[in-house]
MARBA-3410 file (N, C-alpha, C, O; in Angstrom, 1 decimal):
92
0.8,-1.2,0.0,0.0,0.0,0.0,0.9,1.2,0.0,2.0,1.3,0.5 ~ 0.1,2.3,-0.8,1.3,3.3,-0.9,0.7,4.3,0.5,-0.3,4.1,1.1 ~ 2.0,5.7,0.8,2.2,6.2,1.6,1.7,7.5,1.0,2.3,8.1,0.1 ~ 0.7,7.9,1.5,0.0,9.6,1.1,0.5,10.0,2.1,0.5,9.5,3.2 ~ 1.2,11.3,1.7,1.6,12.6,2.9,0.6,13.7,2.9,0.5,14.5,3.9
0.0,13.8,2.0,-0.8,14.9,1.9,-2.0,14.4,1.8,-2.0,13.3,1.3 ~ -3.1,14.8,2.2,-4.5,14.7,2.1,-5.2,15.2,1.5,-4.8,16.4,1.4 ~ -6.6,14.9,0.8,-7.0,15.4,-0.4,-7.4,17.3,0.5,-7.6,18.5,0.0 ~ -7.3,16.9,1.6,-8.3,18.2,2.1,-6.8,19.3,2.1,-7.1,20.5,1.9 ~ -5.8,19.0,2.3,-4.4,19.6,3.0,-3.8,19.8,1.3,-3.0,20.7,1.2
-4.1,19.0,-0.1,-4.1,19.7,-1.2,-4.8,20.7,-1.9,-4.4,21.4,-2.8 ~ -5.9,20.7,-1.5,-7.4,21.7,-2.0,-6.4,23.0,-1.3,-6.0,23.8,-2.1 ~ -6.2,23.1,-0.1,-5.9,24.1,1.0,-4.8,24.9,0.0,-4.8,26.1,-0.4 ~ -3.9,23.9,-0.1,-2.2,24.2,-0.7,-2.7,24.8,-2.2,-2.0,25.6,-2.7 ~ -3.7,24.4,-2.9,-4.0,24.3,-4.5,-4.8,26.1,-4.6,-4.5,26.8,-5.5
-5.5,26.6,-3.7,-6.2,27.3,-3.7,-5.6,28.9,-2.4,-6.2,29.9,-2.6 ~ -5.2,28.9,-2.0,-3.6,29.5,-1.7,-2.8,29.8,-3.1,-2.4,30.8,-3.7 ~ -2.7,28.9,-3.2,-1.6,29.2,-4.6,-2.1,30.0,-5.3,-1.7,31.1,-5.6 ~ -3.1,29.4,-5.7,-4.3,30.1,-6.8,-4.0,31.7,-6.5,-3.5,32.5,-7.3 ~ -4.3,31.7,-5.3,-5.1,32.7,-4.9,-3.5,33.8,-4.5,-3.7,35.1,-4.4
-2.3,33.4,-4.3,-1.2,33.9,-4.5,-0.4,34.7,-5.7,0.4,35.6,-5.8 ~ -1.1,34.1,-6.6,-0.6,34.1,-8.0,-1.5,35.1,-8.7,-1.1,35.7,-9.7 ~ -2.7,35.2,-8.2,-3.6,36.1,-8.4,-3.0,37.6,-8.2,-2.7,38.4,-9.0 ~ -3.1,37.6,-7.3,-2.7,38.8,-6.2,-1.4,39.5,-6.8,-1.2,40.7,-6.6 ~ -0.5,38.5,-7.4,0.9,39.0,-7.8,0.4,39.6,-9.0,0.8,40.7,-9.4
-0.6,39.0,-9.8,-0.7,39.6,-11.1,-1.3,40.6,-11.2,-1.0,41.4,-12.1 ~ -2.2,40.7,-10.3,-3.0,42.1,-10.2,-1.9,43.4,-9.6,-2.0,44.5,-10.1 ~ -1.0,43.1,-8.8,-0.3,44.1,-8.3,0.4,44.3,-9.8,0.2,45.3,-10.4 ~ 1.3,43.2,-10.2,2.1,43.3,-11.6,1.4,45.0,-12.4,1.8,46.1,-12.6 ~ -0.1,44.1,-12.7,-0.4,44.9,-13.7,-1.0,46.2,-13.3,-1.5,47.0,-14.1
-1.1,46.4,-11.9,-1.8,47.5,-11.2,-0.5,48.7,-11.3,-0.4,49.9,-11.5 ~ 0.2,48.1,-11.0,2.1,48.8,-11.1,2.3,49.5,-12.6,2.5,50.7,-12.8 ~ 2.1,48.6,-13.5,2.7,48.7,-14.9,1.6,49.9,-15.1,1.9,51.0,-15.5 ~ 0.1,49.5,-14.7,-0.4,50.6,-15.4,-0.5,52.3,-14.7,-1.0,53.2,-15.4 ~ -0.1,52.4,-13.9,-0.3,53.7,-13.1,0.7,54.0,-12.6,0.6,54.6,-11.5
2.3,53.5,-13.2,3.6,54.4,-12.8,3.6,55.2,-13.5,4.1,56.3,-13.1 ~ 3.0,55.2,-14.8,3.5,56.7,-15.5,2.7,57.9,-14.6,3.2,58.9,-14.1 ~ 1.5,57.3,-14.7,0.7,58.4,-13.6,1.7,59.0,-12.4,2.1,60.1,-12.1 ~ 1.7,58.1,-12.1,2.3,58.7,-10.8,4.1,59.3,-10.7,4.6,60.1,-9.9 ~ 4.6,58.9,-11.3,5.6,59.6,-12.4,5.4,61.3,-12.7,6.2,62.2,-12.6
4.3,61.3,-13.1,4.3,62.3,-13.5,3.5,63.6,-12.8,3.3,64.7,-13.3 ~ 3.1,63.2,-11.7,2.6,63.7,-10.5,3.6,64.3,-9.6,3.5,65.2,-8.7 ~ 4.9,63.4,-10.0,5.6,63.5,-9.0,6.3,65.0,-8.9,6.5,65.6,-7.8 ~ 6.5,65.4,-10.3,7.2,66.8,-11.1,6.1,68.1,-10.9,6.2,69.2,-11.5 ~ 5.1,67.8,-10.0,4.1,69.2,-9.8,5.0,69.6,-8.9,5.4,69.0,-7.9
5.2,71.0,-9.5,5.4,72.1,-8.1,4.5,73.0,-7.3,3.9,74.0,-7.8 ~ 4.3,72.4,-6.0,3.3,73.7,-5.5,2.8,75.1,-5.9,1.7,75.6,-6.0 ~ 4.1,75.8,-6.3,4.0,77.1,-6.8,3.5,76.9,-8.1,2.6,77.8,-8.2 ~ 3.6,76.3,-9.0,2.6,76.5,-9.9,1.0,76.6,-10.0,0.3,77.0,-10.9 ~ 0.9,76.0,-8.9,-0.8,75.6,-9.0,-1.6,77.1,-8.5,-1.4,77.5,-7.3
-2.3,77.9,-9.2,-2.9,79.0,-9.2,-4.4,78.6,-8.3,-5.1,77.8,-8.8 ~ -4.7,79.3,-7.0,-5.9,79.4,-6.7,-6.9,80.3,-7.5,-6.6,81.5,-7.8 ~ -8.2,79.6,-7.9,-9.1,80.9,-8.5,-10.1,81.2,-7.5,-10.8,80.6,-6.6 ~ -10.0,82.6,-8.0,-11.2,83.5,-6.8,-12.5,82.9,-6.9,-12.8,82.4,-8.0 ~ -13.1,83.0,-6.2,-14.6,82.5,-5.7,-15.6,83.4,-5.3,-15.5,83.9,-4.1
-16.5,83.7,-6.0,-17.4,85.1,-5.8,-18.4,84.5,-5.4,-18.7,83.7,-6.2 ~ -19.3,84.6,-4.1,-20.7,83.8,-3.6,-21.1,84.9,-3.9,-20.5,86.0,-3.8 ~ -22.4,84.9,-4.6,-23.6,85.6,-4.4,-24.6,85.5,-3.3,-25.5,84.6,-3.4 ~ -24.7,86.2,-2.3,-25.2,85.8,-1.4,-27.0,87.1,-1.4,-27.7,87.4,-0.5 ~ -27.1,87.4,-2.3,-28.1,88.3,-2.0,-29.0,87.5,-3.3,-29.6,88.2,-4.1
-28.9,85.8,-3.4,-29.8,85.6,-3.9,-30.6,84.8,-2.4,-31.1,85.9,-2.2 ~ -30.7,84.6,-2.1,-30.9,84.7,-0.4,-31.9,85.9,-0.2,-33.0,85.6,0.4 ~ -31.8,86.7,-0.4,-32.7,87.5,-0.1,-33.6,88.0,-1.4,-34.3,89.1,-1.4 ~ -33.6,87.3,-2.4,-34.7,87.5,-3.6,-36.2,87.1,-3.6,-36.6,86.4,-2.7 ~ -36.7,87.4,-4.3,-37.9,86.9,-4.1,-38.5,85.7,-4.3,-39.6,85.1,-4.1
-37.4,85.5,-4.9,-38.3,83.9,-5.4,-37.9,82.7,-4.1,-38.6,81.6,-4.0 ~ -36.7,83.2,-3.3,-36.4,82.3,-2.5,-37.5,82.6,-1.1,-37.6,81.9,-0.1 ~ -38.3,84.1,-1.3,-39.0,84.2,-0.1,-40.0,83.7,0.3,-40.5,83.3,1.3 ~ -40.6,83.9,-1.5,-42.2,83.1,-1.9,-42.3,81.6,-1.6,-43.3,80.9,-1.4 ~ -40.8,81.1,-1.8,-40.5,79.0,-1.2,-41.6,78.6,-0.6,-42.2,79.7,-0.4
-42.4,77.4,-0.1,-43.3,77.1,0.5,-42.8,76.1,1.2,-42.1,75.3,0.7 ~ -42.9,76.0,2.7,-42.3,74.8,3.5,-43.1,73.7,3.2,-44.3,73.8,2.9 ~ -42.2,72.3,3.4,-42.5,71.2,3.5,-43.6,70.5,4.1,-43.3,70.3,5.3 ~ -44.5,70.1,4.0,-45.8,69.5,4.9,-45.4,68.7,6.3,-44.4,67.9,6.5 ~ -46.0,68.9,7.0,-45.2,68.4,8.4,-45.9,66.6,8.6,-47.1,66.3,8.7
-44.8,65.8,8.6,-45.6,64.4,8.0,-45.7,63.7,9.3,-45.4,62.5,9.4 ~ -46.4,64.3,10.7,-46.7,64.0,11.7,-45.9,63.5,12.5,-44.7,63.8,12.2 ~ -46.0,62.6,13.5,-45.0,61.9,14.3,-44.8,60.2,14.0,-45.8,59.5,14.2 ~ -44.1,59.8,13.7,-43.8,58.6,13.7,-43.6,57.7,14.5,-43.3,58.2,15.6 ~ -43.6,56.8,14.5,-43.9,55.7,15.5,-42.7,55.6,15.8,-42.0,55.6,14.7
-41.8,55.5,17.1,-40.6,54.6,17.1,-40.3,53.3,16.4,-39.2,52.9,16.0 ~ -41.4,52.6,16.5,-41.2,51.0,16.4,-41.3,51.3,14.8,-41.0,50.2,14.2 ~ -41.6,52.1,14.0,-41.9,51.8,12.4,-43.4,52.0,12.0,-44.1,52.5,12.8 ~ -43.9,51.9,11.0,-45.2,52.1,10.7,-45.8,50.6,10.1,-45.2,50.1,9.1 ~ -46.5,50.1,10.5,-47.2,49.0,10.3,-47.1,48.3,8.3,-47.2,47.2,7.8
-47.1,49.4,7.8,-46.6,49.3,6.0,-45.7,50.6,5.7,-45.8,51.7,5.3 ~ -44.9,49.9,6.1,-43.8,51.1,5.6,-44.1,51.6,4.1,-44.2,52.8,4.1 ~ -44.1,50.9,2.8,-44.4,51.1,1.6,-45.7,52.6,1.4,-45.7,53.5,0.6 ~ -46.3,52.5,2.1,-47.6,53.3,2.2,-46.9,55.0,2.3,-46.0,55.6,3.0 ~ -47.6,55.2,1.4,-47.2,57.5,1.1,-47.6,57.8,2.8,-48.2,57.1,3.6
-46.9,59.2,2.9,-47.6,59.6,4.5,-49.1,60.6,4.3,-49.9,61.1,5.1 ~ -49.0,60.5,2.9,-50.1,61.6,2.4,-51.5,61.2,1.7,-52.3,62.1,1.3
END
């Protein structure tokens, strides 16, 4: 009778590991290859180049009319802690 060292369950384990090793290298491989140039060339920004642009708020649309005329939201009563018996169901 011959001598098994490994078991079918102790090769699945070793078979799928592997798999799953080889995976991981390739994805890194090709995760590398494709986004060094990126980052390469990221690397050559100088701070001082990068120009802030001004930002003008208009803030007196706030005070126009169309924002005064708005109508508030309907007040959709109090809700139950525990949930509503059909949640699906409109409150209206």
């Amino acid at each position: 009778m011959a001598i098994v060292f490994l078991s079918p369950k102790k090769k699945q384990r070793l078979l799928f590991w592997s798999i799953s090793l080889f995976v991981a290298l390739v994805l890194a491989v090709v995760l590398f290859t494709a986004f060094s140039v990126e980052l390469g060339d990221q690397l050559d920004v100088d701070l001082k180049d990068i120009v802030m642009p001004d930002v003008k708020i208009n803030f007196d649309v706030l005070n126009s009319s169309k924002v005064k005329n708005l109508e508030p939201f309907r007040d959709m009563g109090q809700v139950d802690p525990a949930g509503r018996t059909e949640p699906f169901l409109p409150y209206y």
